[in-house]
C-alpha positions, 0 to 999 in steps of 0.5 A: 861053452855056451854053444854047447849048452844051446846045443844040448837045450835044442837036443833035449827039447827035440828029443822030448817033443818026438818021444811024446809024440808031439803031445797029441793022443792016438784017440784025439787024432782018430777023433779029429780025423773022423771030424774031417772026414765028415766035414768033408763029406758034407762039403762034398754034398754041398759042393754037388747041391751047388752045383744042381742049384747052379745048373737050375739057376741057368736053366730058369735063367735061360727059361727067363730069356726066353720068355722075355723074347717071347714077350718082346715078340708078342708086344711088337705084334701088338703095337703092329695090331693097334696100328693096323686097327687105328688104321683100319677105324680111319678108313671105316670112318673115312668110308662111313663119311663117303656113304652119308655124302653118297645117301645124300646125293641119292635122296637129291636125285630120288627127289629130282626123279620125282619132281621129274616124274610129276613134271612130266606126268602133269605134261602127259595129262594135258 
């Protein structure tokens, strides 16, 4: 008998819940459906503005690599520059060294050409 009566408690509960409509009015539904369309509208905008900012991200991204080679590229040439510069000062020294040694030995000889030249003028004289 109590399995009769469960019976008959799950029939009138089931009953009642489908006759009311499970308790949801037809304008809390149309509501509620608006609501998540609209939502959905807006995930759908953001879901595209993401995907803009994403594709900008990568580009900006890509532009960065770039410019880091670039970089990279420019700061090579530069540390080959200096190199060739330091390089380049050595041998000006180097060279501004061996054209003093040079003027020296060419005011000695003009000094010498010149004793010669009165050594042998003072000889013709006689």
């Amino acid at each position: 008998m109590k399995y009769i009566s469960a019976t008959n408690v799950l029939l009138v509960c089931v009953l009642s819940v489908v006759l009311t409509g499970c308790g949801v009015s037809k304008d809390k539904y149309d509501t509620l459906l608006r609501d998540k369309q609209d939502l959905q509208s807006k995930y759908d905008n953001l879901f595209s503005e993401k995907t803009a900012l994403r594709a900008e991200f990568d580009r900006t991204v890509a532009e960065k690599v770039a410019l880091k080679d670039e970089y990279d590229k420019l700061q090579s040439e530069k540390v080959a520059l200096r190199k060739e510069y330091d390089m380049l000062v050595d041998e000006k020294v180097a060279l501004r060294a061996e054209c003093d040694k040079l003027s020296g030995e060419k005011k000695i000889l003009e000094e010498r050409i010149a004793e010669l030249g009165k050594a042998s003028g003072s000889r013709t004289s006689r």
